[in-house]
Structure formats: C-alpha cells, structure tokens
Phi, psi and omega in degrees: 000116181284157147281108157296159173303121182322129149251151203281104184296292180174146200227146208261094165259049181257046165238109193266013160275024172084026180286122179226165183221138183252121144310089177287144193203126176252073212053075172053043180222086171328105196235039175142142182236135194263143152297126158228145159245083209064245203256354184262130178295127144278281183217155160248135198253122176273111192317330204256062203216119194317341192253326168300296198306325188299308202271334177295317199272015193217335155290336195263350168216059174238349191264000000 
C-alpha cells in the first residue's frame, strides 16, 4: 500500500508567513493534515478531530 501524495486543503491567506495545511490520503481517505509553513512541516491534525473537521469543511466548500 502506497501514500498518495499530500495535496493542498487549504491556505489562510491573511498570514504572511505562508501557513497552508495538505490533505494526506491513503486509497482516497484522509489520514492527516499537515499544518505547513512554506516547505517546513509545522504539526500534524488528525482529520477526525474538531480542528480537522473544521479545515476538511472549509476545503470542501471552497472547491
């Protein structure tokens, strides 16, 4: 079983370091969302954790 490649969730843009957070996905199922700031991994958010659901919901109806 392979990791698909992290893809871009979503990104705040009034932070003008650059904060975005990547969906991780594992055969189409998110299984963590990296906080990043430019190219450095800040923390990782466990999607089924009110602070996930939040940033999942706010991916799904900005697409």
């Amino acid at each position: 079983m392979s990791e698909e490649a992290a893809q871009p969730a979503h990104e705040t843009p009034s932070n003008p370091e650059d904060v975005s957070y990547q969906a991780v996905e594992k055969e189409g199922v998110v299984t963590a969302i990296w906080e990043m700031q430019g190219q450095k991994h800040l923390r990782t958010i466990d999607p089924r954790s009110n602070e996930g659901k939040q940033i999942l919901a706010l991916f799904e109806t900005a697409g």
